[in-house]
N, C-alpha and C positions, 0 to 999 in steps of 0.2 A: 339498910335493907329496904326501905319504906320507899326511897330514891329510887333504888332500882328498880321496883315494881312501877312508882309511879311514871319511869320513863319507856319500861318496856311496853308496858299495855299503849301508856299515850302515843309512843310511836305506831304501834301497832292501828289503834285508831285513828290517828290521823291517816294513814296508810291508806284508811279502808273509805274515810269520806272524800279523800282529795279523788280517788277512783271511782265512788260514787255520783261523784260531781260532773267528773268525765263522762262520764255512762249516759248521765243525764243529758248532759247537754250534745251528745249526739244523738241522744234519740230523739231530742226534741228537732233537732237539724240546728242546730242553735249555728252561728257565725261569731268567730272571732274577732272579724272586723268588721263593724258596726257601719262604718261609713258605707252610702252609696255611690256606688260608681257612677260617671257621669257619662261616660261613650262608650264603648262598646269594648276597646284596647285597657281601659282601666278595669274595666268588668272581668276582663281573660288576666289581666296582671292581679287582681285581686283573687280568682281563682286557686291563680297557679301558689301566692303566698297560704291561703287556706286551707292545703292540700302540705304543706312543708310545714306549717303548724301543727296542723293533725301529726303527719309525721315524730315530727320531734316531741309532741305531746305522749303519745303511744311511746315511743324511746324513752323519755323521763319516767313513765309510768312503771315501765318494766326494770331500769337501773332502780327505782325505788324499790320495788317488791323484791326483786332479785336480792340488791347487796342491804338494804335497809330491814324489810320488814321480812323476808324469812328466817334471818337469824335470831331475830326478835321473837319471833313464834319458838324458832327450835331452842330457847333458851327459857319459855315457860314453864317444862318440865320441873327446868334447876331453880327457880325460881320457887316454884309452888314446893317443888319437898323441900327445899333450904340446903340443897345439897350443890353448893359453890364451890369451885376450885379454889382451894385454901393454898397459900404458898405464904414460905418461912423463907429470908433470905434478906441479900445483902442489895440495896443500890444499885446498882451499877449506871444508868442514866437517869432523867427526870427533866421537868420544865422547872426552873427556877427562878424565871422571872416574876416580879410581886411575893416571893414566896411566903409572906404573912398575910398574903390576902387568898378568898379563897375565889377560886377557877376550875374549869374543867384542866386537867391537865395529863398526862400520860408519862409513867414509868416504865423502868427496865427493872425486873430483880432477876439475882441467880439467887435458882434453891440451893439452900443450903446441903440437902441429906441427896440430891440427884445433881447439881452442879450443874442444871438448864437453866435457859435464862427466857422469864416470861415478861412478855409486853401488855400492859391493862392500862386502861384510862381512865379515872375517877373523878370527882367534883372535893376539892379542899385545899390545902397549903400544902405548897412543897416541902417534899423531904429534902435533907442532904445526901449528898453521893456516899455513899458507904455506911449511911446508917443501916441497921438492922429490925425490918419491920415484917408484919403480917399483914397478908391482904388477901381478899377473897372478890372472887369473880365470876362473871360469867364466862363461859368458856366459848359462845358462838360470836358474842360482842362485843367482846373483850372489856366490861366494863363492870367496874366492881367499888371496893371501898376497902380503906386502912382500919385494920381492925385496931392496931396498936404502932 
């Protein structure tokens, strides 16, 4: 549980200084590329790259918030009451490469008492395909832990 909180907040703030940084350094007028141009044709080609940086900068910024750190926040709720999506079920896929060592890695269970089949990603040792385990998770992140 400790995990999870540690990863959701720390995502959540890094989230917020990598945009902090951004913020900054346009408002200072900062340049990405440091070099000076030496004619006038270097000066407009250094432009036009500065201008496609911001771009893609802004883009990165929004894929982060968008698929990274809103579901992070929408999962501080479940977090703070400890009210996890608990699921009782069978295997049915997993990463089981290294499986005695531990990794992030991602399962498949079907519930047992609803016969859905939920996808979560955790930090530990693989299971085997058809063993019978419990697991709880967040439900925005999909990311949770083996209870048993």
């Amino acid at each position: 549980m400790a995990l999870l909180m540690f990863r959701t907040f720390g995502v959540i703030i890094v989230s917020f200084i990598v945009l902090i940084m951004y913020v900054l350094h346009r408002k200072k007028n900062g340049k990405f590329i440091k070099r000076k141009a030496v004619n006038e044709e270097e000066k407009i080609k250094y432009q036009k790259w500065e201008k496609i940086i911001n771009v893609m900068a802004v883009v990165g910024l929004l894929i982060l918030g968008i698929f990274i750190t809103v579901p992070c926040c929408l999962d501080i709720p479940y977090l703070l009451s400890n009210n996890l999506v608990e699921v009782t079920g069978e295997v049915t896929q997993g990463a089981m490469s290294g499986e005695n060592s531990n990794s992030e890695r991602r399962i498949h269970i079907r519930d047992e008492k609803t016969g859905e089949e939920h996808s979560l990603k955790y930090w530990g040792t693989g299971s085997d395909l058809g063993d019978k385990i419990t697991v709880r998770y967040l439900p925005h992140t999909e990311y949770g832990y083996v209870v048993e």
